[in-house]
C-alpha positions in Angstrom: -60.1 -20.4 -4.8 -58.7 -17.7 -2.6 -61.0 -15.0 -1.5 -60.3 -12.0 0.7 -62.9 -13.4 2.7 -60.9 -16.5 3.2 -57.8 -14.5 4.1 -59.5 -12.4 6.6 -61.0 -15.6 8.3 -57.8 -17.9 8.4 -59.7 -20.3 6.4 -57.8 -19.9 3.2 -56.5 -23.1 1.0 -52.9 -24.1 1.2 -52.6 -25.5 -1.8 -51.3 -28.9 -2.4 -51.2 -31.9 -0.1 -47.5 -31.8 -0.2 -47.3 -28.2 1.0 -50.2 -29.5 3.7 -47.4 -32.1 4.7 -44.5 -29.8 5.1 -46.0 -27.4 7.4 -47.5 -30.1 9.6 -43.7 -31.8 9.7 -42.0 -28.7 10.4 -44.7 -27.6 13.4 -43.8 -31.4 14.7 -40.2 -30.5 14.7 -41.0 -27.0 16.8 -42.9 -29.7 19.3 -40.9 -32.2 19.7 -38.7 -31.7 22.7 -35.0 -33.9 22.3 -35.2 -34.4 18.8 -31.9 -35.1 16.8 -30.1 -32.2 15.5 -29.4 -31.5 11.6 -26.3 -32.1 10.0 -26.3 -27.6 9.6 -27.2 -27.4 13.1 -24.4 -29.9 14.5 -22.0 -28.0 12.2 -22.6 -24.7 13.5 -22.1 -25.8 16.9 -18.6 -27.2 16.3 -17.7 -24.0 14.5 -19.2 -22.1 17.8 -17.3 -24.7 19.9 -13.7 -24.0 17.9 -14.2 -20.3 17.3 -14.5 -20.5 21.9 -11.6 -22.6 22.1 -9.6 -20.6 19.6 -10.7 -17.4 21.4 -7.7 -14.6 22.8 -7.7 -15.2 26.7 -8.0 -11.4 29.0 -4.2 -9.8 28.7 -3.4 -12.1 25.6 -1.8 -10.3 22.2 -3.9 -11.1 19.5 -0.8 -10.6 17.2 2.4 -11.3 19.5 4.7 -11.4 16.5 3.7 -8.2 15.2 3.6 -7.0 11.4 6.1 -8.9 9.6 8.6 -7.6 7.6 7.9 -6.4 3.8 11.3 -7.2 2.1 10.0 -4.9 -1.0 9.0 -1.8 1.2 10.7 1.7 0.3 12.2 2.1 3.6 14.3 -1.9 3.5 15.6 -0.6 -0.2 16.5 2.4 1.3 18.4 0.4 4.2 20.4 -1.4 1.8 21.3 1.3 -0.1 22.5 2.7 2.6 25.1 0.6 3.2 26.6 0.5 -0.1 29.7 1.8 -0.9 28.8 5.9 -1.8 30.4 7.0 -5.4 33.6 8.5 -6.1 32.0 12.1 -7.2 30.1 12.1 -4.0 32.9 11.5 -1.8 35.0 14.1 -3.7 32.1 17.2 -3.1 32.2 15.9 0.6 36.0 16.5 0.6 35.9 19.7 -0.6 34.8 20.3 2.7 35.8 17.1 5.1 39.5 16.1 3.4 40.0 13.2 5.3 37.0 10.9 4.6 37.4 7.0 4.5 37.6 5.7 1.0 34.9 3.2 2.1 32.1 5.7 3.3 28.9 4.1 3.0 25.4 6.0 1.2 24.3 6.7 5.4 28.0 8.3 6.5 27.8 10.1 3.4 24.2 11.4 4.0 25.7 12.4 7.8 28.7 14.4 6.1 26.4 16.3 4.0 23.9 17.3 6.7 26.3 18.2 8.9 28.2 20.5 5.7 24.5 21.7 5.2 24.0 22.6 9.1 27.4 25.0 8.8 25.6 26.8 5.1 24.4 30.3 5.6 21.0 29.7 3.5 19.1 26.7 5.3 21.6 25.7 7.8 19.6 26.4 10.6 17.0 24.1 9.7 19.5 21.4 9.1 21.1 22.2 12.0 17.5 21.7 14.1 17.0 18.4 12.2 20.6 17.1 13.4 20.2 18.4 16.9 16.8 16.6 17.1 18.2 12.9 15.6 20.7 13.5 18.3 19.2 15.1 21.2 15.3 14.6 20.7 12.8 17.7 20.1 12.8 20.3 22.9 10.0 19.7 24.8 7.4 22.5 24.5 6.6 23.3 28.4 2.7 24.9 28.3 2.2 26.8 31.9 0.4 29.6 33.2 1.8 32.8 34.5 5.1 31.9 36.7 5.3 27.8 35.8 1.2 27.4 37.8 -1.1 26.3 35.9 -3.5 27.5 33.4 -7.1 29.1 34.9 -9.8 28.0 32.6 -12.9 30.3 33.4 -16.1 29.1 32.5 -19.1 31.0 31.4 -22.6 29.4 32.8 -24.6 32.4 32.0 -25.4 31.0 28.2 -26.5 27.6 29.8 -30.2 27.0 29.9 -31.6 25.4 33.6 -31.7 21.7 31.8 -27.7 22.2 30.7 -26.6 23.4 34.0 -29.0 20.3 36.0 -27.2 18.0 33.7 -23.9 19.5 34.6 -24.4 19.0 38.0 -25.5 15.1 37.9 -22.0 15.2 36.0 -19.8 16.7 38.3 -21.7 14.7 41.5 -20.7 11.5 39.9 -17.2 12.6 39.2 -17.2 13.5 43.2 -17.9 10.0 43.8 -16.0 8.0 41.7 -12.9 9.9 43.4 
């Protein structure tokens, strides 16, 4: 029987012979120095041993190939559209404008007419006008300087630091002194 007394002690029952058994064959196994590995054990070591062997070298791509292709993606349907034959009506608004178009004009040219119409409208040309100018030419850079092309002051205020903050601060900026 199991008393808290027994507990307490370390003197408590274990219960049957063959529980008695186990514990004093796994405490053997802890002992015994060179003993043969499991089949689990030998398994997990070949799996550490390929996954090592299998591993990316430093500088290696993990995915040299890249993404391959998705033949049902929105943007390789629109590709092939795109170089189908436009209609008839569509070519005929287009030469209301451009006479002279090729009977053959694919979906694409006949996008490029129409944006290029667009760009010449009074209401939203400019816009369409931008969005050519930047296919063709690439955005404007934005150039961010301070007064006459220098650069930009930045002026910090240390007054709303507390002693501990501006301490830290200063371990900071010593390290970044000697790392340059």
């Amino acid at each position: 029987m199991l008393t808290a007394g027994a507990l307490i002690a370390g003197t408590a029952s274990r219960g049957s012979g063959a529980d008695k058994q186990r514990e004093n064959s796994v405490a053997a196994r802890k002992k015994t120095p060179g003993r043969k590995r499991g089949p689990r054990e030998e398994e997990k070591r070949s799996r550490d041993q390929v996954l090592r062997d299998n591993a990316w070298k430093p500088g290696q791509s993990g995915n040299p190939a890249g993404r391959p292709p998705n033949p049902l993606s929105l943007t390789s349907e629109i590709k092939a559209v795109g170089d189908l034959p436009a209609p008839k009506k569509i070519l005929d608004e287009i030469r209301d404008f451009i006479p002279d178009i090729p009977e053959e004009t694919t979906w694409v040219r006949a996008l490029a007419y129409r944006n290029w119409i667009r760009a010449m409208d009074q209401k939203g040309g400019d816009i369409m006008a931008k969005e050519i100018a930047e296919r063709l030419d690439g955005k404007v850079p934005f150039p961010v300087s301070g007064e006459g092309g220098g650069p930009i002051p930045i002026r910090f205020d240390f007054e709303k630091l507390s002693s501990r903050q501006l301490d830290e601060l200063e371990k900071i900026l010593e390290r970044c002194q000697m790392e340059s």
